[in-house]
C-alpha positions as CSV (number, residue, x, y, z in Angstrom):
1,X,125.6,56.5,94.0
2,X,127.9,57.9,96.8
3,X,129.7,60.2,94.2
4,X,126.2,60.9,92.7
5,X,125.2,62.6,95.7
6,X,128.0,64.5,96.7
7,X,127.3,66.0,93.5
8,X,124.1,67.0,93.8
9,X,123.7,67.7,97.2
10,X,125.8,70.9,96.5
11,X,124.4,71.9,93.6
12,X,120.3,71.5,95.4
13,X,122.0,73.6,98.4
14,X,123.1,76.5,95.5
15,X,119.2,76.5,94.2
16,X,117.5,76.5,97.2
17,X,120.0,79.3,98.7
18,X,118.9,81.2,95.5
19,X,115.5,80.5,95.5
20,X,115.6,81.8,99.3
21,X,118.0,85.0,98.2
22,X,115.1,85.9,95.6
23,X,112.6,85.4,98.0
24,X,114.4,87.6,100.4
25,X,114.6,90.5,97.7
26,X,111.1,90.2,97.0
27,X,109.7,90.8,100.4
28,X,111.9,93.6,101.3
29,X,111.1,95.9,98.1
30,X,110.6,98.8,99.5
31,X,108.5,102.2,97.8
32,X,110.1,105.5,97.8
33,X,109.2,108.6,95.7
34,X,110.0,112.7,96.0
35,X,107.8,115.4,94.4
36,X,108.0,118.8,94.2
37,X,105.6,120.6,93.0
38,X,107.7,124.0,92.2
39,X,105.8,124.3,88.7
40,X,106.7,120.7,88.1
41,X,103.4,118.2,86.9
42,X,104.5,115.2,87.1
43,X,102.3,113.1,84.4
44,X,102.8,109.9,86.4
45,X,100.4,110.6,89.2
46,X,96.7,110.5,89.9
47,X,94.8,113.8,89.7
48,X,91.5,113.2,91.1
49,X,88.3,115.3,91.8
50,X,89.2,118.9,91.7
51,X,93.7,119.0,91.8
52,X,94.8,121.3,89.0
53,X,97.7,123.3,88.5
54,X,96.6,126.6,87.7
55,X,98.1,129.3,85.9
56,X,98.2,131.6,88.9
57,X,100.0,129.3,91.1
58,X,103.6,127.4,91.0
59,X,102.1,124.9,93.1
60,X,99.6,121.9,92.8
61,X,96.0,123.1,94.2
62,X,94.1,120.4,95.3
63,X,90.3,122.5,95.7
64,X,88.9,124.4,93.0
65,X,89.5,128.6,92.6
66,X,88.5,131.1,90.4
67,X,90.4,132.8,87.8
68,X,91.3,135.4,90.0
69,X,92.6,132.6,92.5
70,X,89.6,132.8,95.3
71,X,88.8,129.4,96.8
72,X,85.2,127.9,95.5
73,X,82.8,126.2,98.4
74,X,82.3,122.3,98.0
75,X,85.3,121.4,96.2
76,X,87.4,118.1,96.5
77,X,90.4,117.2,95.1
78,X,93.0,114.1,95.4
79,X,97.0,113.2,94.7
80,X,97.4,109.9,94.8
81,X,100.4,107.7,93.9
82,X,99.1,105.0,91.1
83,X,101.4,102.1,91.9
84,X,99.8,100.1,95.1
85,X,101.8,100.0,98.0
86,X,102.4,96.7,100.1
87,X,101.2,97.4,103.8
88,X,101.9,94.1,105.2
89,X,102.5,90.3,104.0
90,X,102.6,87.1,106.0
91,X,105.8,87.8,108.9
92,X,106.2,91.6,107.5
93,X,104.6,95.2,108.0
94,X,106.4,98.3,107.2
95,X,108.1,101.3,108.8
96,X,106.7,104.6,106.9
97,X,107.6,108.1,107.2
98,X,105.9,110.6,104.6
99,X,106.7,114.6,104.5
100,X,104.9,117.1,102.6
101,X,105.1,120.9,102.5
102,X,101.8,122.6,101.9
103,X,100.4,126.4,102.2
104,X,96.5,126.9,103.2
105,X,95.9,130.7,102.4
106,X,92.2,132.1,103.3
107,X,90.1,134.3,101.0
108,X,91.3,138.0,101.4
109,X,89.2,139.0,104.5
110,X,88.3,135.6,105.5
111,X,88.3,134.7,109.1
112,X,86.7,131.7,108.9
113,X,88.5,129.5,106.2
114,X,87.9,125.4,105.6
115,X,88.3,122.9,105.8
116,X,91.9,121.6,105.7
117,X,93.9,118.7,104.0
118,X,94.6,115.4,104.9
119,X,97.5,112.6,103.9
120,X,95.9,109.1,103.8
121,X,96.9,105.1,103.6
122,X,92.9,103.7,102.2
123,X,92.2,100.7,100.2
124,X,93.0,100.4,96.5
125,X,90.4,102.2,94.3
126,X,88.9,104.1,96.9
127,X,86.0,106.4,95.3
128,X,85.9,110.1,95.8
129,X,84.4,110.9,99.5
130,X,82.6,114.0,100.7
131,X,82.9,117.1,100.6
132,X,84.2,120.1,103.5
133,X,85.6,118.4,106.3
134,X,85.2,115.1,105.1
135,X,88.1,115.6,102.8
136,X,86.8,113.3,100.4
137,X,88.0,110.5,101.9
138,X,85.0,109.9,104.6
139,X,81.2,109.4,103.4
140,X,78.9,111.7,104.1
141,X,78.0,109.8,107.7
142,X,82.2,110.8,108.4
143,X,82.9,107.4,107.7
144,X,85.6,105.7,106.2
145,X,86.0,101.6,106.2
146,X,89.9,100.9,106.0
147,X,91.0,104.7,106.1
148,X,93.9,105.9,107.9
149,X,94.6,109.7,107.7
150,X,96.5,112.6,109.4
151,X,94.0,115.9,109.2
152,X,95.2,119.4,109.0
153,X,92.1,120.8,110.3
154,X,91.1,124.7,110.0
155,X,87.8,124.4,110.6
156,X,85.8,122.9,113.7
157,X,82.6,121.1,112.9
158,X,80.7,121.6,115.8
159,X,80.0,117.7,117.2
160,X,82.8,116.5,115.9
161,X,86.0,118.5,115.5
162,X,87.3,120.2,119.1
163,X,86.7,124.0,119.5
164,X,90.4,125.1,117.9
165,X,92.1,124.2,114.3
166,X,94.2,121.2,115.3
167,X,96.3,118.4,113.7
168,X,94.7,114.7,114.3
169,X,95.1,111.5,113.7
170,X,91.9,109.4,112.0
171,X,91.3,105.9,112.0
172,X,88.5,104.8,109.9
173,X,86.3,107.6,111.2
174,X,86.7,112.0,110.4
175,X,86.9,111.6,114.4
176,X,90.1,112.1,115.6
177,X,91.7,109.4,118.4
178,X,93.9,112.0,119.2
179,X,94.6,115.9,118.7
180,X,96.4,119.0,119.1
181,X,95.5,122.8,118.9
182,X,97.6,124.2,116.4
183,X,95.3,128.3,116.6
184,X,96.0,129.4,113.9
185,X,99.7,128.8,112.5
186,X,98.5,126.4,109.8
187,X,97.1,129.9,107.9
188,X,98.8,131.9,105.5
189,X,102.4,130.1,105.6
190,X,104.2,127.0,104.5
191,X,103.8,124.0,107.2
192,X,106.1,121.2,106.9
193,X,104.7,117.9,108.0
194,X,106.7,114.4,108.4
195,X,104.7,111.5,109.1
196,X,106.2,108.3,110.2
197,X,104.7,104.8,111.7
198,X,107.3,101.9,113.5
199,X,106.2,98.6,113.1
200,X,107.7,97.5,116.4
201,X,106.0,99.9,118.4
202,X,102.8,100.7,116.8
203,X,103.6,104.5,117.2
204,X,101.7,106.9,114.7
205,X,103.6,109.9,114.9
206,X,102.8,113.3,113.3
207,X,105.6,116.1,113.3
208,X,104.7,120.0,111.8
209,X,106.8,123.0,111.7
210,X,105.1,126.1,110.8
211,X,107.5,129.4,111.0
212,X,108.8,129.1,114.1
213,X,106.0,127.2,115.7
214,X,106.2,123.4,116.2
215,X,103.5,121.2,117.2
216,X,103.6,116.9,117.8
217,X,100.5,114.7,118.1
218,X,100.9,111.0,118.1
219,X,98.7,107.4,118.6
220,X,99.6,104.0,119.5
221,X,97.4,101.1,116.6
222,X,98.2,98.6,114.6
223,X,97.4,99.9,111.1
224,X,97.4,96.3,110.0
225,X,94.0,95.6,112.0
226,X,92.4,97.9,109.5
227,X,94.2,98.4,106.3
228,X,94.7,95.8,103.6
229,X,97.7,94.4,102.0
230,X,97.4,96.3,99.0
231,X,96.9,100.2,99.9
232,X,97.1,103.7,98.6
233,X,98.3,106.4,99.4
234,X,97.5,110.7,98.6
235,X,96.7,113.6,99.9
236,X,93.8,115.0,99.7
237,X,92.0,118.4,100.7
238,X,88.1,119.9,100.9
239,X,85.5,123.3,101.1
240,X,82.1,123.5,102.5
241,X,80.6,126.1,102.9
242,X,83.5,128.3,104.3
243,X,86.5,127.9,102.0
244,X,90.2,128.4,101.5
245,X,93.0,127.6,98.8
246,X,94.8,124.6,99.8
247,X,98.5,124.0,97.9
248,X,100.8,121.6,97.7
249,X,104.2,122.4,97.4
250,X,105.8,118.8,97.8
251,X,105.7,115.6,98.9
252,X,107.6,112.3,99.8
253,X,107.1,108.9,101.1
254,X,109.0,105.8,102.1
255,X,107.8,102.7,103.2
256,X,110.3,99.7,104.2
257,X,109.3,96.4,105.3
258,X,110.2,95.1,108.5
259,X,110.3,90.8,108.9
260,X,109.4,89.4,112.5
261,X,111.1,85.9,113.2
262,X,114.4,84.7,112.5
263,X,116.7,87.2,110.1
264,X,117.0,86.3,106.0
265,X,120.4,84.9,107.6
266,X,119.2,82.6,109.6
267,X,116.3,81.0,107.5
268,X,118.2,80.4,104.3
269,X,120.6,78.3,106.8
270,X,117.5,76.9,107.7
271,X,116.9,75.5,104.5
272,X,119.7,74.5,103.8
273,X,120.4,72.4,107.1
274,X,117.1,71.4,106.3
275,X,117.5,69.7,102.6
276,X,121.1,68.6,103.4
């Protein structure tokens, strides 16, 4: 029985080490992807609402023009990556950082061009939203139920937006917690945006260069309180009334779980010391 034991007693230890090592693997998949939009359409993603590639542009358009390439009022139009993204899962959230490279250009003459784009983390499946500077993300009440965005906004609805174009960050609601004036750099050239949330901190953090110009805006919340396990995520872009063209020239994102409590390490010793 003795000799019995000392020969299975190993051999138990090498499963459940195993089984822990897999388990291990599974939680810490991680989703990374690149696009680049430089007359590149890749097949794989979701076109939603109004995005087309156009024959007059390199570039994915995410609101509707004409033929001659002048933006079209009440337009919407989504990107969104088809495989779901894990957002948190018992003892784990994620770290995310997404960057994209975009151009608004205004109608020739226009002054007064809308509405903006946004990137968003919203529930699986979620269906097209309003129009103008709802983004068509948020109803037509503004709302949005388990919607987290960062706005890129060129237009200020009066009662709801500040009195300046700005950059802000939206938590279930086209009101922004917190934002920055931004005049109008966002017009006309190529911003570059990186996006990135911590875990640890709770830090939303939204980074944009445009030409030389560089503006920050950033929110403390735990995205967990109001997004589900399973999310998506996109960009997505809107006209009103007032218009402009809104382009996407590329984008990435990278999410990577991070595990509270004790390290893989030390919980596969766990159950090991445990069995044994």
């Amino acid at each position: 029985m003795a000799k019995l034991l000392q020969t299975l007693i190993p051999l138990f230890s090498s499963i459940v080490l195993l089984l822990a090592t897999a388990a291990k693997m599974g939680r810490s998949q991680s989703t990374s992807f690149t696009y680049d939009f430089w007359g590149d359409q890749p097949t794989e993603l979701l076109y939603q609402g109004d995005a087309n590639f156009p024959s007059d542009s390199t570039f994915l358009r995410l609101t509707k023009t004409t033929a001659s390439g002048s933006a079209v009022g009440f337009s919407i139009g989504r990107l969104v990556y088809p495989t779901p993204v894990t957002f948190w899962e018992a003892g784990a959230q994620v770290d995310f950082v997404s960057t994209l490279n975009f151009l608004i250009s205004p109608n020739a003459g226009d002054t007064n061009p809308a509405d903006g784009l946004t990137f968003f983390i919203a529930p699986v499946g979620l269906p097209l939203g309003f129009t103008g500077g709802c983004f068509g993300i948020f109803n037509s009440s503004g709302i949005g139920p388990s919607v987290f965005a960062v706005e890129f906004d060129i237009f200020s609805n009066a009662g709801v937006d500040p009195s300046y174009r700005h950059i802000g960050i939206d938590i279930e609601t086209r009101v922004s917690k917190n934002v920055t004036d931004v005049g109008d750099a966002l017009l006309g050239q190529r911003v570059t945006a990186i996006i990135s949330y911590k875990e640890a901190t709770k830090l939303i953090s939204v980074c944009v260069a445009a030409g030389s110009q560089k503006y920050e805006v950033s929110y403390v919340y735990d995205l967990s309180a109001i997004l589900p396990q399973q999310v998506q995520v996109g960009i997505s872009a809107g006209t009103g009334g007032a218009v402009a063209v809104h382009d996407l020239v590329s984008w990435s994102f990278t999410s990577t779980p991070v595990h509270g409590g004790a390290t893989a390490g030390q919980e596969e010793e766990g159950y090991i010391r445990q069995y044994v």
